[in-house]
C-alpha positions in Angstrom: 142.0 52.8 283.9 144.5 49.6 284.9 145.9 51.9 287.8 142.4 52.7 289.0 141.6 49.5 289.0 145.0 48.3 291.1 144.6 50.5 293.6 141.1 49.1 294.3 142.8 45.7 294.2 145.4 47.0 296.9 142.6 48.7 298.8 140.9 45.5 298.8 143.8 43.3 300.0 144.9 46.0 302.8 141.8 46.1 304.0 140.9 41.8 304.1 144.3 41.8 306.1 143.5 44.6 308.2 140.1 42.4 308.9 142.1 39.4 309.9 144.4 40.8 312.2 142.5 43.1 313.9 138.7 41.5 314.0 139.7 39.3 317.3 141.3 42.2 318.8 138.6 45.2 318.2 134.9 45.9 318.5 132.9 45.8 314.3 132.4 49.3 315.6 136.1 50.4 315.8 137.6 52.5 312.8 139.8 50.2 311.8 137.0 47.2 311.5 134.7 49.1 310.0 136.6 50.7 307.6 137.8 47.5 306.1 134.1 45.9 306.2 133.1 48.9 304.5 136.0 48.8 301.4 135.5 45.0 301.2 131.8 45.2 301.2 131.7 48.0 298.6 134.2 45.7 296.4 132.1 43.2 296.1 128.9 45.4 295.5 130.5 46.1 292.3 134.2 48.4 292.4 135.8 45.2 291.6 133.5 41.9 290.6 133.4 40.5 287.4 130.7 38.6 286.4 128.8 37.6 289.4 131.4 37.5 292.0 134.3 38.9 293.2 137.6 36.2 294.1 140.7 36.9 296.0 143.2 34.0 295.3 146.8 33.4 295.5 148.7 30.4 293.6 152.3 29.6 293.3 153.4 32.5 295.9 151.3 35.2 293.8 148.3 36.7 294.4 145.1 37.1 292.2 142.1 39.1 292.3 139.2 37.8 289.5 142.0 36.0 287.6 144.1 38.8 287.2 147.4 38.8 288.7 148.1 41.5 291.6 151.1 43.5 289.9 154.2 43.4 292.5 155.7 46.7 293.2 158.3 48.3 295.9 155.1 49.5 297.8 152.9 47.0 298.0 155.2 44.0 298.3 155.1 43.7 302.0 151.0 43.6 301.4 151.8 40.7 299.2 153.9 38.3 300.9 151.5 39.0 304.5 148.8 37.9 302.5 150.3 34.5 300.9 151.7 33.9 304.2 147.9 34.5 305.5 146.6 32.7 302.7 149.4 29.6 302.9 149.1 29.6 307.1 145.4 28.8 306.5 145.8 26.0 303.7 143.5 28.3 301.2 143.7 28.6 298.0 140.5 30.9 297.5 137.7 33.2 298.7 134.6 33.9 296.9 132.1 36.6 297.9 128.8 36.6 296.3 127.3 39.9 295.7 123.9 40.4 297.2 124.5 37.3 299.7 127.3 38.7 301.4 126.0 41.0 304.5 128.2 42.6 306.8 127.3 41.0 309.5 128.1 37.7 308.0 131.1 39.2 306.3 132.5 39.8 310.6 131.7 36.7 311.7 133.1 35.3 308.3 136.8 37.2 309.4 136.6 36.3 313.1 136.5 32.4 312.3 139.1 33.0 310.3 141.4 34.8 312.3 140.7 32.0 314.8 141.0 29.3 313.2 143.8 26.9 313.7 142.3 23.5 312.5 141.5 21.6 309.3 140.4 22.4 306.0 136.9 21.0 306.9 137.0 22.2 310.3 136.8 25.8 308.5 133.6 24.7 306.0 132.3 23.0 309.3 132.4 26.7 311.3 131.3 29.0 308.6 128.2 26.5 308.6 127.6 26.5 312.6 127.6 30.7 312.4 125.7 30.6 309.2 127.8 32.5 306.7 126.2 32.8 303.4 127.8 34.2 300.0 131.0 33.3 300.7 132.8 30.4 298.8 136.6 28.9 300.3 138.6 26.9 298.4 141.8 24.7 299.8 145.4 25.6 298.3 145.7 22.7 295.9 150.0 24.0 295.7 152.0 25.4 298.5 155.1 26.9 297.5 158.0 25.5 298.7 160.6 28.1 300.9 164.3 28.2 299.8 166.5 30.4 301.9 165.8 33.2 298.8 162.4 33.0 299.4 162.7 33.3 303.3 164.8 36.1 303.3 162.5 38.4 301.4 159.6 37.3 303.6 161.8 38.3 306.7 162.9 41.4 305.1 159.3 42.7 304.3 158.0 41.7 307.7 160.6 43.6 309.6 160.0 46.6 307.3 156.1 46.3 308.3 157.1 45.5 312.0 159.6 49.2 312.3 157.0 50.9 310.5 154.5 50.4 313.4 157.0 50.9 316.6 157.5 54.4 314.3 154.2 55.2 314.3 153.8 54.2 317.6 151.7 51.1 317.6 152.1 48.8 320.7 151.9 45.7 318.9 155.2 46.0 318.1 157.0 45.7 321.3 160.4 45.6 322.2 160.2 41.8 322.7 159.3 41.3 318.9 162.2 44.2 317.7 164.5 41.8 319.5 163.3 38.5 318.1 163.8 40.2 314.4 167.3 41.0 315.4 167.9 37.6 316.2 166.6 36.1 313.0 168.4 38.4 310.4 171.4 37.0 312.6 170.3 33.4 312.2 169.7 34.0 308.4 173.2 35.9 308.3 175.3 33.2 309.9 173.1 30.6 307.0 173.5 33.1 304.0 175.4 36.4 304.6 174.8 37.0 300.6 171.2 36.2 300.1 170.2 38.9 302.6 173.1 41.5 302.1 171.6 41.2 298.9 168.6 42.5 299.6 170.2 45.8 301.0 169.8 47.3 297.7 165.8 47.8 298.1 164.9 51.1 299.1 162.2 53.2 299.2 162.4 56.9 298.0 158.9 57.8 300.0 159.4 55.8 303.0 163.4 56.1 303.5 163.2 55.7 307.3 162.4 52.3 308.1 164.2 50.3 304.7 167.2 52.2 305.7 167.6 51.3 309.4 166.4 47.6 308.3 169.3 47.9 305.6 171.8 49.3 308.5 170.5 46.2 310.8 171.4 44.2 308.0 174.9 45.5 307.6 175.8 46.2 311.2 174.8 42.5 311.9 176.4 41.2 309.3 180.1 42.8 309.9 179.7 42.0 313.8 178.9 38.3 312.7 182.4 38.3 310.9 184.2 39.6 314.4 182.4 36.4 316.4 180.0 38.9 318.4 178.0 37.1 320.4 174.8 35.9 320.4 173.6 38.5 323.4 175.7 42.1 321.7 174.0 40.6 318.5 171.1 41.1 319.7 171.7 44.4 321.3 173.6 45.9 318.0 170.4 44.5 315.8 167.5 46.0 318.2 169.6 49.1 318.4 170.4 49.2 314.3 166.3 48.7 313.8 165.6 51.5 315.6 168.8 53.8 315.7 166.6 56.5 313.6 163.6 56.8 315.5 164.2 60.5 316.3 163.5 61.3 312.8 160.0 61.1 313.6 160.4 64.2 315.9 161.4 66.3 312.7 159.0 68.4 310.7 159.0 66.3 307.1 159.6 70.0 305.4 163.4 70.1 306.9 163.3 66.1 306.4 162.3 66.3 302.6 163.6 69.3 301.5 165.2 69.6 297.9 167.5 72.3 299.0 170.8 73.0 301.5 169.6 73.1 305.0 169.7 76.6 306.8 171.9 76.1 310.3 168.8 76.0 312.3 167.0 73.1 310.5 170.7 71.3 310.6 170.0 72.0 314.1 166.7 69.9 314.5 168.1 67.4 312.3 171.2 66.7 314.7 169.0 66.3 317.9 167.3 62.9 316.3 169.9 60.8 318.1 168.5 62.6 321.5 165.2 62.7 320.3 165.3 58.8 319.7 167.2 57.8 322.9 164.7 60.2 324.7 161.8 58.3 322.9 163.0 54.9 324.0 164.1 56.0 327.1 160.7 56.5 327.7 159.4 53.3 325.5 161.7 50.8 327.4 163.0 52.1 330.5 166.6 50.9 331.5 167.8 47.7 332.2 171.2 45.6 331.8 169.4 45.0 327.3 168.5 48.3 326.8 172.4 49.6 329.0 174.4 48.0 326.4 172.2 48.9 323.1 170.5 52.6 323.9 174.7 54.3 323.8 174.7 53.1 320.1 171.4 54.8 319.1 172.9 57.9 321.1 176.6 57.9 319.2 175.8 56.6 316.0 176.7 59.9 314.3 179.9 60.8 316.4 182.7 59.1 314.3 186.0 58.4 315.6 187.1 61.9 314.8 185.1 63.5 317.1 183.3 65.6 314.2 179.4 64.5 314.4 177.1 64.8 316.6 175.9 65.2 319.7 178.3 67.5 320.0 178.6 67.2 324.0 179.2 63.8 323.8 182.8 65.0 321.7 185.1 64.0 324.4 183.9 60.7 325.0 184.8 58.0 322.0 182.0 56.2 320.6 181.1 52.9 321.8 181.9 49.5 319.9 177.9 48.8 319.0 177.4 52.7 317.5 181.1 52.3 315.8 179.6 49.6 313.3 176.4 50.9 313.0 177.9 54.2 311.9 179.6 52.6 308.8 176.7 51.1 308.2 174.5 53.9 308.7 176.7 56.0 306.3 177.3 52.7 303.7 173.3 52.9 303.1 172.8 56.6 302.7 175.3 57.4 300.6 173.9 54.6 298.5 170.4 55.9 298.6 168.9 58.4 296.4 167.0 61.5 298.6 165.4 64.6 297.8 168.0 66.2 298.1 170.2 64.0 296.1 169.1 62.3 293.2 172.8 61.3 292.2 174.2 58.6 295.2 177.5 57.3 295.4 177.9 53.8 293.6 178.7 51.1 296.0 181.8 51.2 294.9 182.7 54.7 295.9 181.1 54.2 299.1 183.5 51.6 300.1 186.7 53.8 298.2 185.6 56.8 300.8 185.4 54.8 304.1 189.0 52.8 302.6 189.8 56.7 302.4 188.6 57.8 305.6 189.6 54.8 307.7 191.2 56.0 311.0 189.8 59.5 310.9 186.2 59.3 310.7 185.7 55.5 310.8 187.2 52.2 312.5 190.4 50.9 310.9 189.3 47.4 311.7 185.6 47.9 311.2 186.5 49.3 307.7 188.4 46.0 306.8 185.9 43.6 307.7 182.6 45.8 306.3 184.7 46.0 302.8 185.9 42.1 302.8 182.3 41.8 303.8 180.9 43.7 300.8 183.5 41.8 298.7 185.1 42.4 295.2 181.8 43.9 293.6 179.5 45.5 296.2 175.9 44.4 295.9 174.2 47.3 293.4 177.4 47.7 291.5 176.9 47.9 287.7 179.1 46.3 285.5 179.8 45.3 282.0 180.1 41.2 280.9 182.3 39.6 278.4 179.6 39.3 276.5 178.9 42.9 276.0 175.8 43.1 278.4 175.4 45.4 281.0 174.4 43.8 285.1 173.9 44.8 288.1 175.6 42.7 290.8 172.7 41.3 292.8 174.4 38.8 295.5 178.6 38.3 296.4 179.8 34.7 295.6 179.4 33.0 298.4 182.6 31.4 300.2 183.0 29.3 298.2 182.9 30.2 294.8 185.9 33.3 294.2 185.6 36.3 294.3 185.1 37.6 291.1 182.1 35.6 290.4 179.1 37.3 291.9 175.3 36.7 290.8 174.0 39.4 288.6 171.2 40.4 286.6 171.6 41.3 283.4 169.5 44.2 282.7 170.5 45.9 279.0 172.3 44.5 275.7 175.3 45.1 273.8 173.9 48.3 273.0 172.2 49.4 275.9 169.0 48.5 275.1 167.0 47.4 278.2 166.1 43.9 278.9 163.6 42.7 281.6 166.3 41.8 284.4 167.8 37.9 284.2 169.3 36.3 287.3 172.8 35.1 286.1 175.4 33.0 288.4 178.8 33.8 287.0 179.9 31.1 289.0 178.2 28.5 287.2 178.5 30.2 283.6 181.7 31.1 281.5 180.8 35.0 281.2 183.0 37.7 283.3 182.8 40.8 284.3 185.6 43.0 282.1 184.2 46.6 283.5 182.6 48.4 286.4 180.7 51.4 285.7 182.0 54.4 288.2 177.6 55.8 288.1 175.2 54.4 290.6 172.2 52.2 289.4 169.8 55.2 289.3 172.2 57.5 287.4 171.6 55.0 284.4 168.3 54.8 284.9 168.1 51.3 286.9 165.7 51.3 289.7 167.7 48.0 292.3 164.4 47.9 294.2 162.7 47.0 291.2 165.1 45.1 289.8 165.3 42.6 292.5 161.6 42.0 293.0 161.5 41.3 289.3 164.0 38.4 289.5 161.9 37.5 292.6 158.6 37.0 290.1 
């Protein structure tokens, strides 16, 4: 009954975002418009009231529908932090709908003011009154969360994972212009706090692989290019190009994508062309010019290694290019790391980094190897290992320069014995606990979910 009732809570909040961004943009007849005055207005006619209204709040960074609180999980996170953000941009702390008050046409105009509003508190109250909104209640945020660099990272994280999402599906919102701005601010936040967001590389998304892996490459690719002193303008290039350098999966039927099995040689065909397929998309998407020149060869060559081994295979003779040489260590650092269909049992980070060590010169950059595993540092972000006092962790963050190397941030997620505990955010720096073992299993082989692990120590 609980689930039922949290996906009419999601429903609910999807569609009240959907309202806000789109109401200014389309006709109340469009699809999109109606469809989310139709879910809200049916919430509040009863699927989700209690008592005699139904109230979407959000307090302290969390969000609240009737009281209760929303339950965060690896799919509907993103939702969450767009509408705090929403919620925080607008100085509100709550929206009441009355039922029986509330019409739709009131419930439009009620959106559009809001969408358009950039005033006061009171200038708000003072334009719902001019357009005569009735059954509908606003209350001001009376406690806006502050924003450490924590906090900022996982708001740009889930924001870019929303923004690749719709260039995949092809929405023209999300231009090139805003692709390249991302890249630019995970390179900001890099240069501030290489840890915090490396850290974050361990979310992933069984259902939805695509987009959290070429953020997660991004990430990565940006975060080893920081540590050579790229500059600011191939930054940009190797970001936008990391953010998209899978778009050509989109071309390929989801049955050869998601299937359990060993590929026949024909459906490794089609998987091969998505490097094509992709340039060939943006090719299209962005036409050339001196950006796109120096970025499109890495989504083109990011599968070639230095061996000459991937794929294309026509492009065999030529070596890869510097930008697709980092993004394929990245690109392989993430997969490996990621559980598929296909294979439930992924590489621990630290065998991930043992088989590039193992395969630098032949299929990866010497020097690109160096700096991505000084980058990932002693215990690779995922890694689970065993304290001095008996408990088991999961490194969550790398010390940061300061603090040495052996000292990462973890959270402790079972006892002495095994037993499970709800995940505890723990800076070995700061207390006198060690690590004295590092399991040779990947977090999911055990039975640890990272994704879920790390938005718990965000609650």
């Amino acid at each position: 009954m609980r689930d039922q009732v949290r996906f009419r809570e999601m429903d609910f909040i999807v569609a009240f975002l959907r309202l806000l961004r789109g109401v200014t943009v389309y006709p109340k007849s469009h699809p999109l418009v109606s469809g989310a005055l139709d879910v809200i207005m049916e919430a509040i006619r009863g699927g989700l009231k209690a008592g005699d209204s139904l109230i979407l709040a959000v307090n302290r960074g969390y969000s609240f529908v009737n009281a209760n609180r929303v339950e965060v999980t690896a799919e509907n996170y993103a939702f969450i932090r767009l509408l705090v953000q929403a919620f925080d941009d607008l100085g509100l702390g709550e929206v009441e709908f009355l039922p029986g008050s509330v019409t739709r046409d009131g419930l439009h105009r009620f959106f559009r003011i809001l969408a358009m509003h950039r005033g006061s508190f009171d200038g708000l109250l003072s334009r719902m009154d001019e357009e005569g909104v009735g059954g509908i209640f606003v209350r001001p945020c009376l406690q806006v969360p502050g924003g450490n660099i924590r906090d900022r990272a996982k708001k740009l994280y889930f924001q870019t994972l929303i923004l690749i999402k719709r260039y995949f599906e092809g929405e023209k919102s999300a231009s090139l212009v805003k692709i390249k701005a991302v890249a630019a601010y995970l390179a900001d936040l890099l240069r501030r706090s290489e840890e915090t967001l490396i850290g974050l590389t361990v979310i992933k998304n069984y259902d939805d692989y695509t987009y959290n892996h070429c953020l997660n490459v991004a990430i990565l690719s940006l975060g080893l290019a920081l540590r050579l002193g790229m500059s600011k303008k191939l930054l940009v290039s190797l970001g936008t190009g990391a953010l998209v350098h899978d778009i050509g999966k989109v071309r390929i039927p989801a049955e050869i994508i998601n299937k359990p099995g060993i590929l026949t040689e024909d459906e490794w065909k089609v998987v091969k062309r998505h490097p094509v397929e992709g340039l060939a998309f943006l090719l299209r998407r962005w036409g050339i010019s001196r950006e796109t020149a120096r970025m499109f060869p890495a989504v083109l060559e990011h599968h070639l290694g230095m061996s000459f081994s991937g794929y294309p295979e026509f492009m065999r003779r030529k070596a890869p290019g510097f930008l697709a040489r980092i993004i394929h260590i990245a690109d392989f650092y993430d997969a490996v790391t990621t559980p598929r269909v296909y294979n439930k049992s992924p590489f621990s980070p630290v065998e991930a980094v043992e088989f590039l060590m193992d395969h630098s010169g032949d299929r990866f950059d010497p020097v690109l190897v160096k700096a991505f595993v000084q980058m990932m540092g002693f215990y690779p972000v995922g890694t689970v290992v065993r304290l001095s006092t008996g408990e088991w962790a999961m490194v969550v963050e790398k010390p940061s320069e300061a603090v040495p190397l052996d000292r990462p941030v973890v959270a402790v997620v079972a006892d002495d014995r095994g037993v499970p505990l709800r995940p505890r955010r723990l800076d070995l720096s700061e207390e006198p606990v060690e690590v004295v073992g590092v399991s040779d299993q990947s977090p999911w082989e055990i039975g640890l979910d990272p994704t879920q692990v790390t938005l718990t120590l965000s609650e």
